[in-house]
MIDO-260827 format. One record per residue: x, y, z of N, C-alpha, C in turn; residue in one letter. Coordinates in Angstrom, 2 decimals, padded with zeros to 5 digits. Layout:
n.east, n.north, n.up, ca.east, ca.north, ca.up, c.east, c.north, c.up, r
X, Y, Z, X, Y, Z, X, Y, Z, A
...
***
This chain:
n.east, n.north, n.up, ca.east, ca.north, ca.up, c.east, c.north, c.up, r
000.85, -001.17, 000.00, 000.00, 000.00, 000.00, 000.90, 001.24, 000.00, X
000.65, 001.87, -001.10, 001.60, 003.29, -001.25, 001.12, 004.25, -000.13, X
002.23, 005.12, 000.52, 002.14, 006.32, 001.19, 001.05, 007.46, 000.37, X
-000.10, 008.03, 001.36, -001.34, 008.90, 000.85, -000.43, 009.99, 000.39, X
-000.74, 010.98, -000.45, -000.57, 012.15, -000.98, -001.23, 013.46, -000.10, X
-000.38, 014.30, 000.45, -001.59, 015.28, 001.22, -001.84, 016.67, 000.25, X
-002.84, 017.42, 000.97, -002.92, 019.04, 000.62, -003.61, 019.45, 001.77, X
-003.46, 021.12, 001.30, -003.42, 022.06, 002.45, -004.59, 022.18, 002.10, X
-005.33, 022.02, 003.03, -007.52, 022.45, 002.94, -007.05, 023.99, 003.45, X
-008.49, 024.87, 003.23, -008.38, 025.53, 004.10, -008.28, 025.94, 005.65, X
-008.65, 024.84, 006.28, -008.50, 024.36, 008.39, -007.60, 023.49, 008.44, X
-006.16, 022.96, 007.36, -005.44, 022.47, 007.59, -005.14, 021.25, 006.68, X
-004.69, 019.97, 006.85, -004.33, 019.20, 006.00, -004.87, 018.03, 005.64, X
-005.41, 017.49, 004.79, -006.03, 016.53, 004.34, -005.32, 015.55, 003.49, X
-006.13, 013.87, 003.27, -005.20, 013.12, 002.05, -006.07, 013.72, 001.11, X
-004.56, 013.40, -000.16, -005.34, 014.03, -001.44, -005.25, 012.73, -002.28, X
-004.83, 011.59, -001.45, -005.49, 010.19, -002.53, -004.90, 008.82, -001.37, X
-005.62, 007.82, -001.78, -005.71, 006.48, -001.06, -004.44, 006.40, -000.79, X
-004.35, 005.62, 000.44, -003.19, 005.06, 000.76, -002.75, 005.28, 002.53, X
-001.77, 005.05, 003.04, -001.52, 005.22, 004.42, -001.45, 006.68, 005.18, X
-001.05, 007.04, 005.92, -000.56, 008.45, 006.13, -000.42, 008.75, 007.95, X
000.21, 009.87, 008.44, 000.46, 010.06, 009.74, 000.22, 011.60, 009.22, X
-000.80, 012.03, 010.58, -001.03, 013.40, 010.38, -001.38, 013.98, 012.22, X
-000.72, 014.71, 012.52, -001.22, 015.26, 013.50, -002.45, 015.76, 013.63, X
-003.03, 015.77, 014.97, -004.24, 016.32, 014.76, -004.25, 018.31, 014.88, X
-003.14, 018.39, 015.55, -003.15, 020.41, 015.24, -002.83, 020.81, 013.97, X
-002.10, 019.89, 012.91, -002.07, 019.98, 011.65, -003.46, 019.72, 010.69, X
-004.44, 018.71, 011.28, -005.28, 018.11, 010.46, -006.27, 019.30, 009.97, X
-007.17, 018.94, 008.96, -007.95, 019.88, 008.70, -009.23, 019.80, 009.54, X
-010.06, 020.92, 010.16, -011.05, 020.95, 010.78, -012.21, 022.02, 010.24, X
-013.45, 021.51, 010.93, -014.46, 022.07, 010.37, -015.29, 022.52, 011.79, X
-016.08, 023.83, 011.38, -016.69, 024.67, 012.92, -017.89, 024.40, 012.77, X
-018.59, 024.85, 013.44, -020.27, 024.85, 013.21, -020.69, 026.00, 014.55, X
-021.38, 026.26, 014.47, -021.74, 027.54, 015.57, -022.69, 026.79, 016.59, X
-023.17, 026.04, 016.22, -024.47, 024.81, 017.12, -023.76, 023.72, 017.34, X
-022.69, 023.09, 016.76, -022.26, 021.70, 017.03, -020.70, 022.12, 017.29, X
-020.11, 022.61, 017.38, -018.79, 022.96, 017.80, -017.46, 022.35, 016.58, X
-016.55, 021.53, 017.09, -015.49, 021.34, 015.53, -015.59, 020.09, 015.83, X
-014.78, 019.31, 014.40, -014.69, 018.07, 014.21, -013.44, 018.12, 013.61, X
-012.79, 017.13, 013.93, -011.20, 016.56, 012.77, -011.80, 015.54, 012.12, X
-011.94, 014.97, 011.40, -012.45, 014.00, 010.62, -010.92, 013.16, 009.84, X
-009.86, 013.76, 009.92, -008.73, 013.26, 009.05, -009.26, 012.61, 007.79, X
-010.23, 012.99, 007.27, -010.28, 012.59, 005.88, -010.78, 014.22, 004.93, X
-010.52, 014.02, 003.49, -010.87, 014.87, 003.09, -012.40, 015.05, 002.28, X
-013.21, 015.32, 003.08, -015.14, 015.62, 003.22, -015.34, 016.77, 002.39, X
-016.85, 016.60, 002.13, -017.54, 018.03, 001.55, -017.20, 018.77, 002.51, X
-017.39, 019.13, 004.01, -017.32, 020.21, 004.61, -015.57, 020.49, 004.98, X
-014.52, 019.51, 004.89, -013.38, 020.45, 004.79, -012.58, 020.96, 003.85, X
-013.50, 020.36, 002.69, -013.23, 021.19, 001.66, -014.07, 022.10, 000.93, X
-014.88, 022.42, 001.45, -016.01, 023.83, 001.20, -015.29, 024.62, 000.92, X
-014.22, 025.26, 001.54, -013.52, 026.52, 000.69, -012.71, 026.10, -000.52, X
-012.11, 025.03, -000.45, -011.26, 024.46, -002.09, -011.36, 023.28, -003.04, X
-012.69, 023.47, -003.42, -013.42, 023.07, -004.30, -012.40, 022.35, -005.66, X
-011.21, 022.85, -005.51, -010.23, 022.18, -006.45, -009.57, 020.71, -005.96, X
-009.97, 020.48, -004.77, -009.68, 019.15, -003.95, -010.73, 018.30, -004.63, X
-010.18, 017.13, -004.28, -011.51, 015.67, -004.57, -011.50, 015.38, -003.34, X
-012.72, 014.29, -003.09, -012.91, 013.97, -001.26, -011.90, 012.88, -001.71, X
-011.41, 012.02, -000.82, -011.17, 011.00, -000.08, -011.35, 010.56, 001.45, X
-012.26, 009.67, 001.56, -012.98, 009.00, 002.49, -012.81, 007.75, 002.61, X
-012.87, 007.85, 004.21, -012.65, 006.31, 004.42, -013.32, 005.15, 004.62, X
-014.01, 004.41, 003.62, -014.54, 003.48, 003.12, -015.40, 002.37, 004.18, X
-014.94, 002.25, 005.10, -015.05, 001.09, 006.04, -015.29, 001.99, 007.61, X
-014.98, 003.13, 007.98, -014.42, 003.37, 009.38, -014.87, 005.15, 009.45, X
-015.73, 005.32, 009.92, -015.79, 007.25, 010.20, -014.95, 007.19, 011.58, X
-014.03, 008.34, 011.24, -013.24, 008.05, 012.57, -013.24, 010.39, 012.71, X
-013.34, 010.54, 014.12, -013.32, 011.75, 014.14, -012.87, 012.32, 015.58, X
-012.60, 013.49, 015.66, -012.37, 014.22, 017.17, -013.76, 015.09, 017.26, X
-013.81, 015.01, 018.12, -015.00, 016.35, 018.27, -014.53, 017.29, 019.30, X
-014.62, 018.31, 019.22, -014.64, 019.25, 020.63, -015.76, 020.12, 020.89, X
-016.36, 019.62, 022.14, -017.71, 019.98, 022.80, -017.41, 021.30, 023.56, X
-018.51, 022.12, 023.37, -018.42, 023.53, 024.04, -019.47, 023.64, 024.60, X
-019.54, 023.91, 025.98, -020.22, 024.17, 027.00, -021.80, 024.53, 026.88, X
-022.66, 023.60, 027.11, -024.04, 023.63, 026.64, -024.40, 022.98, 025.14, X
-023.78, 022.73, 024.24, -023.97, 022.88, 022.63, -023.61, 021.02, 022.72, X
-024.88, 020.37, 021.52, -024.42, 019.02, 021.25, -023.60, 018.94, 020.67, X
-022.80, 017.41, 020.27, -022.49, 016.95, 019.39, -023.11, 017.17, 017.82, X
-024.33, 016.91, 017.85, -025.01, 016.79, 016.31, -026.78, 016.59, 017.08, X
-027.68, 016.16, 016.79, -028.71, 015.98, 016.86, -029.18, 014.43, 016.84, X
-029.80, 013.74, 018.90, -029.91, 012.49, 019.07, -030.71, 012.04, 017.47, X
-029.42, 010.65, 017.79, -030.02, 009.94, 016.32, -029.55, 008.31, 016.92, X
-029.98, 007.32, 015.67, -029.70, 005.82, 015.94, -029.17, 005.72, 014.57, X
-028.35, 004.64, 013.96, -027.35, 004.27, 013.20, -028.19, 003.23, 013.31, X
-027.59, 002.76, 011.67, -027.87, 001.20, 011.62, -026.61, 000.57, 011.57, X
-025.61, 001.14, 011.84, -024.14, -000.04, 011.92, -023.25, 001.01, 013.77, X
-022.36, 000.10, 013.84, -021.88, 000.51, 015.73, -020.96, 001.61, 015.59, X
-021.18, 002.58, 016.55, -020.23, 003.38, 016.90, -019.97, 003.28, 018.06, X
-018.63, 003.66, 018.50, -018.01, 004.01, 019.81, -017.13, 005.27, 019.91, X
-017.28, 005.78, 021.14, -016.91, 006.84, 021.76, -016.13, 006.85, 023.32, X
-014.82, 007.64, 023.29, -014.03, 007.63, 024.02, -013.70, 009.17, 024.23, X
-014.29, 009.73, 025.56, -014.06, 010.88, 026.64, -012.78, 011.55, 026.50, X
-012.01, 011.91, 025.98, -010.52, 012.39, 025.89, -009.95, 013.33, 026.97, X
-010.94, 014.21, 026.98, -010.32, 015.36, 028.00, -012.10, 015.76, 028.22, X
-012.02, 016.61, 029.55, -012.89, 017.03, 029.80, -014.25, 016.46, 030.21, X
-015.76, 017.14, 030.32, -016.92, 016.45, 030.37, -017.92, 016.71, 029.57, X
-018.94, 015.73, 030.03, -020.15, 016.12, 028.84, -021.39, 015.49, 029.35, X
-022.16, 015.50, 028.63, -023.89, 014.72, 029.29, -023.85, 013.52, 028.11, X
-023.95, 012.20, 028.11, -024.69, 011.37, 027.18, -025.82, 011.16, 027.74, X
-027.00, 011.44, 026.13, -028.28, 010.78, 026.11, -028.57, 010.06, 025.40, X
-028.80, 008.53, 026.11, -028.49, 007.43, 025.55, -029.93, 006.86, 026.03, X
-030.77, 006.41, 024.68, -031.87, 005.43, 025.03, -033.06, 006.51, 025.94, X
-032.63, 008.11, 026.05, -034.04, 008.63, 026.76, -033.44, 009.05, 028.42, X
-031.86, 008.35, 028.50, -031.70, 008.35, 029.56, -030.26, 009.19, 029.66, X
-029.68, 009.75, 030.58, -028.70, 011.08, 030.68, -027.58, 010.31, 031.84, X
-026.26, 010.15, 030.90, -025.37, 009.73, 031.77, -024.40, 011.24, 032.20, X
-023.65, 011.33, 032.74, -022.52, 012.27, 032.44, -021.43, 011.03, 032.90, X
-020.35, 011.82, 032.01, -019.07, 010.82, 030.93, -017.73, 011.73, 031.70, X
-016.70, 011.49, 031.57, -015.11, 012.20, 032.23, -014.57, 011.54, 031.12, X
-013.34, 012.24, 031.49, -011.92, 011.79, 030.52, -011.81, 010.11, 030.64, X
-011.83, 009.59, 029.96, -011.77, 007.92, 029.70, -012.56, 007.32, 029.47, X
-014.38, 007.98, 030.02, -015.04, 007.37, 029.83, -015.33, 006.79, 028.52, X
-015.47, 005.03, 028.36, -016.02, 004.74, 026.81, -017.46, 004.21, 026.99, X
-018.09, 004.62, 025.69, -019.19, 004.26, 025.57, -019.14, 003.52, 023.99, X
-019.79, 002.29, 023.83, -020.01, 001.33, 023.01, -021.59, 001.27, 023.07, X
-021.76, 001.64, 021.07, -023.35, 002.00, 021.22, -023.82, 000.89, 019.64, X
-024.03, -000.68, 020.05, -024.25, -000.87, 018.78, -025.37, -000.93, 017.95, X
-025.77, -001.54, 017.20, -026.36, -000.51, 015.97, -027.84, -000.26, 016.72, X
-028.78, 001.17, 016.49, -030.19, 001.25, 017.00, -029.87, 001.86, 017.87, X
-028.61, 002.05, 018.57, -028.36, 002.61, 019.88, -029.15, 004.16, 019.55, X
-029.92, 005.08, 020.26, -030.30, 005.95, 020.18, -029.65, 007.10, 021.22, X
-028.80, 007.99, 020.40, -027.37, 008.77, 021.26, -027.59, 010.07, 020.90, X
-026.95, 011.13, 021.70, -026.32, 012.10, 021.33, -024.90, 012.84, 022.84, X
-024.37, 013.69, 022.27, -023.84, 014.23, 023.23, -023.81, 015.75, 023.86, X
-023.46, 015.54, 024.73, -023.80, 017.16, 025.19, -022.74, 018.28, 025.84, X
-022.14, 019.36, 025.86, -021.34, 019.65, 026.53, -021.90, 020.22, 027.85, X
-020.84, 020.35, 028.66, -021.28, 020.61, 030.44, -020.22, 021.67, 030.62, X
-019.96, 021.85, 031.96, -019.47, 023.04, 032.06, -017.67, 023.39, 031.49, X
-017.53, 022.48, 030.68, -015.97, 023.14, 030.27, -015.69, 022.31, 029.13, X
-015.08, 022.51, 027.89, -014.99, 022.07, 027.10, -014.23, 020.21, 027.21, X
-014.72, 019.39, 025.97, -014.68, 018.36, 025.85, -014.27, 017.93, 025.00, X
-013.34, 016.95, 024.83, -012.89, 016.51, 023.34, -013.34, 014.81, 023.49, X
-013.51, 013.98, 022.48, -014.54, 013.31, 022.29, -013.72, 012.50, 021.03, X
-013.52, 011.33, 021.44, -012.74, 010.78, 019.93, -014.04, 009.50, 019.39, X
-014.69, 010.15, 018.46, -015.72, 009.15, 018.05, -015.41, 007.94, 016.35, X
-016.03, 006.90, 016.75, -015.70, 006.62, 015.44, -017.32, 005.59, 015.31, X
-017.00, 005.26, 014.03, -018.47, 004.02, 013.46, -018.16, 003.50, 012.34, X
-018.49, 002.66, 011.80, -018.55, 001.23, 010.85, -019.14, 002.09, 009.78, X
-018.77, 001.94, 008.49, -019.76, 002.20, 007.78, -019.86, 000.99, 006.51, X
-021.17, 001.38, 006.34, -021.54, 000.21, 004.63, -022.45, 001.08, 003.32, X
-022.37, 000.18, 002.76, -023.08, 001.29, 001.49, -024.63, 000.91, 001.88, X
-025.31, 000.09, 002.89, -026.47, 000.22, 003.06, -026.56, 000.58, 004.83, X
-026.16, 001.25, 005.28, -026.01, 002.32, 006.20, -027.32, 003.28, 006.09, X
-027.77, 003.34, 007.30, -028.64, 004.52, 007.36, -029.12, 004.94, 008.88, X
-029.56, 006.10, 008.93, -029.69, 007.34, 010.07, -031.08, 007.55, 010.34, X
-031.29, 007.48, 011.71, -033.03, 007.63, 012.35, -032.69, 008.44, 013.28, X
-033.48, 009.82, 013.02, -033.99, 011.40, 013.88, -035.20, 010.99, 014.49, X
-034.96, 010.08, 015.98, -036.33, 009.98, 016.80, -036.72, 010.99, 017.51, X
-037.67, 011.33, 018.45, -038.03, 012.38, 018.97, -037.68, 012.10, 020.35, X
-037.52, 012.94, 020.97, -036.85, 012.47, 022.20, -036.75, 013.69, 023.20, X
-037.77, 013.11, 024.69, -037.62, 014.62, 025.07, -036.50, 014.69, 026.46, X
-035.42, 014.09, 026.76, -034.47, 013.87, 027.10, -033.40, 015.10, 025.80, X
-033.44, 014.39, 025.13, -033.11, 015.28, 023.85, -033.23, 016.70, 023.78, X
-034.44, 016.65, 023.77, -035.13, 018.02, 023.47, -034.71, 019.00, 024.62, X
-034.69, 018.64, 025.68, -034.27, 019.34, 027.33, -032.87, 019.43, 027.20, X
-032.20, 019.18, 026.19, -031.07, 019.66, 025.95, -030.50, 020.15, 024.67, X
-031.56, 020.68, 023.52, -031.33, 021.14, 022.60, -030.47, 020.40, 021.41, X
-030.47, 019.06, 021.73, -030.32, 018.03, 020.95, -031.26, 017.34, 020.19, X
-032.56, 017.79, 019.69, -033.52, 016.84, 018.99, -033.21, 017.53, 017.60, X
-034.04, 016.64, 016.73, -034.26, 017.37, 015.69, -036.17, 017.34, 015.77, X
-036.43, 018.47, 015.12, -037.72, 019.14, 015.16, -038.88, 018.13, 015.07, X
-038.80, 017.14, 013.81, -039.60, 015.91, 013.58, -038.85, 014.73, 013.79, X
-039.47, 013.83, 013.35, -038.85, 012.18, 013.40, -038.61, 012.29, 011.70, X
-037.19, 011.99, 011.35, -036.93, 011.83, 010.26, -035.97, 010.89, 009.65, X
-035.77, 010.45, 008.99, -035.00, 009.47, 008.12, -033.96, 010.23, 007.82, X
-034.55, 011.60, 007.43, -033.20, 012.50, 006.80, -032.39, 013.39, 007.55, X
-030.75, 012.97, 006.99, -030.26, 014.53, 007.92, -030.71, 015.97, 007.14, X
-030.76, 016.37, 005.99, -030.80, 016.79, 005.38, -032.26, 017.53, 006.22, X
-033.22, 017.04, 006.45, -034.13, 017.49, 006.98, -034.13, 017.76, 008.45, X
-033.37, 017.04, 009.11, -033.01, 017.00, 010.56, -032.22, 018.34, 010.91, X
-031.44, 018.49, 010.27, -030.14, 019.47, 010.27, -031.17, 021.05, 009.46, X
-032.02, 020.88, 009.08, -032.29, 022.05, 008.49, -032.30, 023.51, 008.95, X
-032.37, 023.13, 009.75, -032.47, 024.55, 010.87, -031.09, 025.38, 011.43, X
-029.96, 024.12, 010.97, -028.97, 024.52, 011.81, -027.90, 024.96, 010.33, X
-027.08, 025.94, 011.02, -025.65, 026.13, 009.95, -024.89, 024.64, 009.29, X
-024.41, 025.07, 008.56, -023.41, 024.02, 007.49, -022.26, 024.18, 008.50, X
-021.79, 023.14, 008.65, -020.13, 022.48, 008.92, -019.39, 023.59, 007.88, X
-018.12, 024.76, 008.32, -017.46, 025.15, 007.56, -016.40, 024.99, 008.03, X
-014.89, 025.09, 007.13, -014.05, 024.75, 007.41, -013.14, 026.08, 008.39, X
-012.79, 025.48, 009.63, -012.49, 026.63, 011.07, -012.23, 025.93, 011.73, X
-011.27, 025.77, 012.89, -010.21, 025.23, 014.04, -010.82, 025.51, 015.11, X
-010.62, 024.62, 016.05, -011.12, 025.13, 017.52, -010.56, 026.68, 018.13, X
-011.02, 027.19, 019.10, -011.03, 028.22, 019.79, -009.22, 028.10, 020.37, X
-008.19, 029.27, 020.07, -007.01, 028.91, 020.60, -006.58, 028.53, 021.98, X
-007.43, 028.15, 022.65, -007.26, 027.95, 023.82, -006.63, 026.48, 024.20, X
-005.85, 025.59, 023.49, -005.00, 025.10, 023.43, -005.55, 023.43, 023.49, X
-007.22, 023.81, 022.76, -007.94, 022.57, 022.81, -008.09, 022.38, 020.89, X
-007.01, 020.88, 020.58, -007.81, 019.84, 021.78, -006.30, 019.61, 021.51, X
-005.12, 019.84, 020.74, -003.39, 019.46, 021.30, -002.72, 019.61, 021.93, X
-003.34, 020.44, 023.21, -002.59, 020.07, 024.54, -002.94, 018.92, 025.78, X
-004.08, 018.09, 025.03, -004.37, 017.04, 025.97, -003.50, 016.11, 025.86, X
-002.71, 015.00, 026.90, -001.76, 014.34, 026.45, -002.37, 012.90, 027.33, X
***
């Protein structure tokens, strides 16, 4: 397997074709959202390449693998269920999981293993959180927006019950490409 090819996104660095690669994550490219906070995704997506449209995606086929960093009050994304498993590992900091209707709070280490149907989201609490999530993917993969008022009491639902993100997400800003807040999150966690 040949060494990946990179380029400079605009939030940093992405592959620019198949193959292996080592990338830091204060180097990697990231994407902001004003309601969902940032993501590293280490692959190159529609949203980290929104500003350079001269890129092609490359994605990783088998595995969504991502960082998140949670900001105080604001979800992850909007409670949903998967039809293939994800897991999630606490990195630094805290947060609320609502899992199944029901509200854990999570610390640095905590893992959570959610397989498929699991009905999740996350939440930030009083100080920022970094969040290393990943999930399985297949080409018959798909996403359920239940209603949920666990959810909802934390500004994590989406409006209806939907099949679609596209419809789920409507309300909220696009993923653009932007770095966390310099406050030395999330590459000074060790």
């Amino acid at each position: 397997m040949p060494e990946a090819s990179a380029a400079e996104a605009a939030s940093g660095v992405v592959p620019a074709s198949d193959g292996w690669f080592v990338v830091n994550a204060a180097d990697a490219a990231w994407v902001a959202n004003a309601d969902f906070g940032w993501r590293c995704s280490f692959e190159a997506n529609g949203p980290a390449l929104r500003a350079n449209p001269e890129l092609e995606q490359v994605l990783f086929p088998q595995l969504g693998f991502r960082l998140h960093v949670l900001e105080p009050g604001k979800p992850s994304g909007l409670y949903h269920a998967e039809s293939e498993q994800e897991d999630f590992l606490v990195l630094a900091g805290e947060c609320l999981l609502v899992v199944e209707d029901e509200e854990r709070h999570l610390r640095a280490w905590d893992f959570v293993h959610c397989p498929p149907g699991t009905r999740h989201v996350f939440v930030g609490t009083d100080r920022a959180c970094v969040l290393l999530m990943t999930g399985a993917r297949s080409d018959e993969g798909t996403i359920r927006y239940p209603l949920s008022e666990a959810a909802a009491r934390q500004g994590a639902a989406a409006a209806v019950e939907t099949r679609s993100p596209h419809e789920a997400y409507a309300p909220h800003p696009h993923w653009q490409p932007g770095r966390p807040a310099p406050d030395g999150l999330p590459w000074e966690v060790a």
